[in-house]
Backbone as CSV, one residue per row, in Angstrom:
resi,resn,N_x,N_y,N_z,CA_x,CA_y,CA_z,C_x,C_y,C_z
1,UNK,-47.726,46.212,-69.873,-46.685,46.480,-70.848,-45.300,46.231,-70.247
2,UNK,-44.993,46.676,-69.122,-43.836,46.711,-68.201,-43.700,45.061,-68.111
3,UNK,-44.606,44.357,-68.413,-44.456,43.021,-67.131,-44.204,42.197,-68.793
4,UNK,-44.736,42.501,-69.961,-44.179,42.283,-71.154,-42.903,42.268,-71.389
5,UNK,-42.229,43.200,-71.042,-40.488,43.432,-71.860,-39.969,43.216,-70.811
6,UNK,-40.264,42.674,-69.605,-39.691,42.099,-68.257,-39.661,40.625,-68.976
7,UNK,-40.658,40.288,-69.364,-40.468,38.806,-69.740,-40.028,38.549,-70.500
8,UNK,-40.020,39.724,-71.790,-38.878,39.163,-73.130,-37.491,39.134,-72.447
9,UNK,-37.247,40.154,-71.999,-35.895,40.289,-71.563,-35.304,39.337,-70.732
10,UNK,-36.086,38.491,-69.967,-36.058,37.048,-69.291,-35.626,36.245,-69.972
11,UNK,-36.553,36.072,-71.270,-35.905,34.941,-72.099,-34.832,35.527,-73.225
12,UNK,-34.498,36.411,-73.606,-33.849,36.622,-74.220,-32.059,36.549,-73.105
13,UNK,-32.324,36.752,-72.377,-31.193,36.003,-71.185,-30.943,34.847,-70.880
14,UNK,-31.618,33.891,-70.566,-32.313,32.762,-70.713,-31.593,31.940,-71.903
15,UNK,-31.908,32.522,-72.947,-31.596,31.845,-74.567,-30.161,32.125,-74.956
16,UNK,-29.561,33.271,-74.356,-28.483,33.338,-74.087,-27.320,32.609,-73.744
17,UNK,-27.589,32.347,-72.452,-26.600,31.645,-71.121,-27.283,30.498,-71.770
18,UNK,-28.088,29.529,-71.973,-28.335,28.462,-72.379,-27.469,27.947,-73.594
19,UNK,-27.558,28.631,-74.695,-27.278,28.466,-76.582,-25.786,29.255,-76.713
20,UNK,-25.648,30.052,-75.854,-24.319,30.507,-76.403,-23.451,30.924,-75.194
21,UNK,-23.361,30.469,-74.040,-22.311,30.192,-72.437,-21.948,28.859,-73.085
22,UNK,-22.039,27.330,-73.019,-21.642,26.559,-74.067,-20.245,26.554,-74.965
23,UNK,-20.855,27.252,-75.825,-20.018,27.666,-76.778,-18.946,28.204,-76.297
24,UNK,-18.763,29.163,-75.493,-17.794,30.254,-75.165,-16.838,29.203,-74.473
25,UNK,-16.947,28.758,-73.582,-16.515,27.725,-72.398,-16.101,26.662,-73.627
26,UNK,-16.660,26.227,-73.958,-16.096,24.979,-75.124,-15.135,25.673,-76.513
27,UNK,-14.805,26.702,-76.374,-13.959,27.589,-76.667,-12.872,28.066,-76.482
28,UNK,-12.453,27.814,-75.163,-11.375,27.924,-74.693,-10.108,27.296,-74.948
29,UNK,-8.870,27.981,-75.141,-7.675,27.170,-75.776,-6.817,26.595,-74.814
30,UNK,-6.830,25.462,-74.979,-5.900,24.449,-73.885,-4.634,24.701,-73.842
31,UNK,-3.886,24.580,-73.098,-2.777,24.497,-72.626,-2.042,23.939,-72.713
32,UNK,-0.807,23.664,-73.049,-0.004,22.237,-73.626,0.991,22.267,-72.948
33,UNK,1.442,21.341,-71.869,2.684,21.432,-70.670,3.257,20.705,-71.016
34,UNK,5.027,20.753,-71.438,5.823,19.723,-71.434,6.816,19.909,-70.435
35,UNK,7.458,18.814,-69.676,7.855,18.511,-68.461,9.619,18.728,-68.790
36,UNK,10.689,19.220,-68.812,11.785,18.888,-69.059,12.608,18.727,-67.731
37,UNK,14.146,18.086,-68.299,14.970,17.731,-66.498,15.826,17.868,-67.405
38,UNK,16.750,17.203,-66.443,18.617,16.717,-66.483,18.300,15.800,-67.582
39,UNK,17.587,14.909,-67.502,17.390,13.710,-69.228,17.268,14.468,-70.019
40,UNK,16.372,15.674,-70.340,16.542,16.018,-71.334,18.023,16.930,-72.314
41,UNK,18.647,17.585,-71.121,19.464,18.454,-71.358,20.004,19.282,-70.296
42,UNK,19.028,19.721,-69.758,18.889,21.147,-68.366,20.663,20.562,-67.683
43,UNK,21.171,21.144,-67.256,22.342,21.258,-66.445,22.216,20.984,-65.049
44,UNK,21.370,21.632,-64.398,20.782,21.240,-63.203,19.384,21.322,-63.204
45,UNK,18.820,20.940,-61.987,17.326,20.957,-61.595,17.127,21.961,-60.977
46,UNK,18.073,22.673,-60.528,18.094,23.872,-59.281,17.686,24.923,-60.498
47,UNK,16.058,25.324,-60.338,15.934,26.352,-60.956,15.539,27.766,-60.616
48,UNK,16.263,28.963,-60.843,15.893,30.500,-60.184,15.003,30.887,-61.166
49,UNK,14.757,30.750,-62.208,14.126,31.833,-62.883,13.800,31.176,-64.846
50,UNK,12.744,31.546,-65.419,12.154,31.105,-66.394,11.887,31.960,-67.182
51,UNK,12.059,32.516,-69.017,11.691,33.458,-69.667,10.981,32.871,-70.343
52,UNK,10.165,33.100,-71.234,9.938,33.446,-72.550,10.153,34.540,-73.970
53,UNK,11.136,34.682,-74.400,11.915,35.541,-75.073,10.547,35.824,-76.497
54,UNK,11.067,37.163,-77.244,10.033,37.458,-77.939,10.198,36.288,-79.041
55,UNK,11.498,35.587,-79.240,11.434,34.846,-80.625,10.752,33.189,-79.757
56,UNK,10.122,32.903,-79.092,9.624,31.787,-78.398,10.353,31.127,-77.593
57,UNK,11.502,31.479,-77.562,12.339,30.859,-76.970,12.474,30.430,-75.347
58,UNK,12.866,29.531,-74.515,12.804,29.827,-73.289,14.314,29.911,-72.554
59,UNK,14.073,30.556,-71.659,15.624,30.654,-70.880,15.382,30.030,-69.667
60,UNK,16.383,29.241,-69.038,16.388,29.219,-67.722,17.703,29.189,-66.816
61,UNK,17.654,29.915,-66.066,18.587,30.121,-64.828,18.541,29.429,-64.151
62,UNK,19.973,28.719,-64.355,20.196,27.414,-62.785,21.439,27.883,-62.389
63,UNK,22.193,26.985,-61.461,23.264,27.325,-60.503,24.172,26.758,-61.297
64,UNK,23.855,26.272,-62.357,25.156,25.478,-63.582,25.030,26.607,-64.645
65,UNK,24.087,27.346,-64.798,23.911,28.060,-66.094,23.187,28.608,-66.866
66,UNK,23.450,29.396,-67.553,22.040,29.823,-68.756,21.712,28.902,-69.924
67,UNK,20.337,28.796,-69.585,20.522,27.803,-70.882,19.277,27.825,-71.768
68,UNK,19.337,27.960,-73.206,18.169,28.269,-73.908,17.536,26.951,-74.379
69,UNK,16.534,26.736,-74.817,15.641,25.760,-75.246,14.608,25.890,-76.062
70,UNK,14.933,25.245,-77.542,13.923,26.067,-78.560,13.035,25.193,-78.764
71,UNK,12.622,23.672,-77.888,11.100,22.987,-77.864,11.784,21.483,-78.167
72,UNK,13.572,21.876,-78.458,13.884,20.490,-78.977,15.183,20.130,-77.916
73,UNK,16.095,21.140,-78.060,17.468,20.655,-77.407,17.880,22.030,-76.409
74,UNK,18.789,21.865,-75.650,18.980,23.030,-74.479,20.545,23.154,-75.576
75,UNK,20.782,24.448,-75.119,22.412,25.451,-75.209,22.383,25.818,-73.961
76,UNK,23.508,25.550,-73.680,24.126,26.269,-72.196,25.129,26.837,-72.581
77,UNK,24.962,27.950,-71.726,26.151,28.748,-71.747,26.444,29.128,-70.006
78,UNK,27.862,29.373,-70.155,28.778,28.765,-69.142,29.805,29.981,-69.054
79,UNK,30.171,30.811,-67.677,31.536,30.728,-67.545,32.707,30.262,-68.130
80,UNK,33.640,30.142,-69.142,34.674,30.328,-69.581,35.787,30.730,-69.332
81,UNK,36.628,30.522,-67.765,37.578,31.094,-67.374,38.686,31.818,-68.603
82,UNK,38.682,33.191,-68.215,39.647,33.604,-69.175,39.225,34.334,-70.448
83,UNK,37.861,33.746,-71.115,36.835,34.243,-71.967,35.962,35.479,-71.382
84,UNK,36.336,36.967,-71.616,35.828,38.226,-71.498,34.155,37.887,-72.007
85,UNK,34.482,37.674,-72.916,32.806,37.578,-73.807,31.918,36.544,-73.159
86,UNK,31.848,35.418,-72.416,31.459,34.424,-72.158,30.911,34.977,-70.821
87,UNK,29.659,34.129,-69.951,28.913,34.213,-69.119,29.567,34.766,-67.952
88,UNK,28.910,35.670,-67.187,30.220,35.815,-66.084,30.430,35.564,-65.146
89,UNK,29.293,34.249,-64.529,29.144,33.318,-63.738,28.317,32.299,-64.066
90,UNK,28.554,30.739,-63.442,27.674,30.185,-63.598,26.060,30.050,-63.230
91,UNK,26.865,30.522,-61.881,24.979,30.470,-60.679,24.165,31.713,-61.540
92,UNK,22.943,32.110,-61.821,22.147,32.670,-62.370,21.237,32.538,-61.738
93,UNK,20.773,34.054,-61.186,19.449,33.909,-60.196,18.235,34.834,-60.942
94,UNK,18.580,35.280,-62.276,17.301,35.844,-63.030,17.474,36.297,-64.287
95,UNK,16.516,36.355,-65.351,16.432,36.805,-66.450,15.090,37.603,-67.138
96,UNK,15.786,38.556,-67.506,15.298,39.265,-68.108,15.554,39.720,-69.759
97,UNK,14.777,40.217,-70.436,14.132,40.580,-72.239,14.585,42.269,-71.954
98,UNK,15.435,43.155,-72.912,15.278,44.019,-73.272,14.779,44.583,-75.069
99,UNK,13.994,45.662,-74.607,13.423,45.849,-75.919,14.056,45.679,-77.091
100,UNK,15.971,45.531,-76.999,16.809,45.072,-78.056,16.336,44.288,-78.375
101,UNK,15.794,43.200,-77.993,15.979,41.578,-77.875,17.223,41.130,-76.773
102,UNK,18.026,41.962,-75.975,19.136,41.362,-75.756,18.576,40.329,-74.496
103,UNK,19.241,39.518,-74.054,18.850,38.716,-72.457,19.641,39.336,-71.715
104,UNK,19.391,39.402,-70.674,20.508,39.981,-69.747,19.924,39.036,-67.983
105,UNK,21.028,38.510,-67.083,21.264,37.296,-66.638,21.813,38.203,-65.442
106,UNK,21.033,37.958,-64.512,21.813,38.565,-62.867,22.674,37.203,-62.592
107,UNK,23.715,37.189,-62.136,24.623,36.774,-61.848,24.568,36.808,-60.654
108,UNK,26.031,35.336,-59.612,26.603,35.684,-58.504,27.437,37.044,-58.450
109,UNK,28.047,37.327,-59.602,28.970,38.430,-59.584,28.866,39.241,-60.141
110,UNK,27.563,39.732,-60.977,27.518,40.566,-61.584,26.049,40.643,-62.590
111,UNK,26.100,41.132,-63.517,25.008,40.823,-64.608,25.822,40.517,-66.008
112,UNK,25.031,39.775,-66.758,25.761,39.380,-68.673,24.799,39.670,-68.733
113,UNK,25.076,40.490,-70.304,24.483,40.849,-71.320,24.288,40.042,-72.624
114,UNK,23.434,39.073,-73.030,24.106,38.423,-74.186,23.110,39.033,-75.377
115,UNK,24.723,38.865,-76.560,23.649,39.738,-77.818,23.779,38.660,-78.515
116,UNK,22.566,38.355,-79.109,22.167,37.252,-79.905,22.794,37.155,-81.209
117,UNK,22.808,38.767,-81.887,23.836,38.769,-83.197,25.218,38.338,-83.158
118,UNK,25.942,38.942,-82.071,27.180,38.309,-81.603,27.622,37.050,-80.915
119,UNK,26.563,36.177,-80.494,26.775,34.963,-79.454,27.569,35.306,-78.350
120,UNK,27.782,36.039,-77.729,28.285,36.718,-76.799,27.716,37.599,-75.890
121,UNK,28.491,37.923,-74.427,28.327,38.593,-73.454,29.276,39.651,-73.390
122,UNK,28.162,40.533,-73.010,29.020,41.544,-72.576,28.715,42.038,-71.284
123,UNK,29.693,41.906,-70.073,29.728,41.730,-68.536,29.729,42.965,-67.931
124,UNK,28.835,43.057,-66.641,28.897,44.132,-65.704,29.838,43.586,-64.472
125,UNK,30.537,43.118,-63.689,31.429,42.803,-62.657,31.227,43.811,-61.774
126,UNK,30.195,43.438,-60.559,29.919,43.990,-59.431,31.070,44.335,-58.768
127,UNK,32.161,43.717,-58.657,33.624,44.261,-58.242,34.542,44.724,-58.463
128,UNK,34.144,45.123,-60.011,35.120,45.957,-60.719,33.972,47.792,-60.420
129,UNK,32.753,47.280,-60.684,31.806,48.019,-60.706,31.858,49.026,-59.668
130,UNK,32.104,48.507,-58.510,31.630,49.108,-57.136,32.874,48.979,-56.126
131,UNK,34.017,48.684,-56.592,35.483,48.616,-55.974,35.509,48.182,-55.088
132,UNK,35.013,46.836,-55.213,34.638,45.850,-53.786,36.160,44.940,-53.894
């Protein structure tokens, strides 16, 4: 009896991994890589850091700038001497998603805040910050 449901259970494993491993594996969702540079838009090649934002969007941090990319064309945003609201450096060594939605961008000098409703930053200045 034992050596019975030893053997169903054989093939019922068996019929398994054979008829439906297959399937699972031929199931799997591919991956779709597109390559972007300086031809396309990007500001520089020098890249620190890569998001994916909740609306699909991607960010990337270079030493020229923040710059978004919605699958078609890049926005950079830039330093603005003189412009409070605007980036508050160019070099950008990371990004991060807050549960706002806001991005927020470590800086050479500081961190930006940018709010998407406003198109604007709003700046932390490590040297105003810390009386350097």
């Amino acid at each position: 009896m034992k050596k019975i449901i030893l053997y169903d259970l054989i093939k019922i494993y068996f019929c398994t991994v054979v008829f439906f491993l297959p399937t699972k594996i031929n199931a799997q969702e591919t991956i779709q890589t597109e390559f972007i540079s300086i031809a396309d838009g990007l500001a520089s090649g020098n890249v620190q850091d890569i998001i994916e934002d909740s609306y699909g969007l991607m960010w990337v941090a270079t030493d020229n700038g923040l710059h978004q990319y919605d699958g078609y064309q890049f926005t950079r945003f830039k330093n603005i001497p003189g412009k409070a609201t605007s980036l508050l450096n160019d070099v950008v060594w990371g990004i991060a998603e807050d549960k706002d939605k806001n991005i927020w961008a470590g800086t050479d000098d500081g961190i930006s805040k940018y709010d998407r409703r406003k198109n604007e930053f709003t700046n932390y200045d490590f040297a105003i910050l810390f009386n350097a």
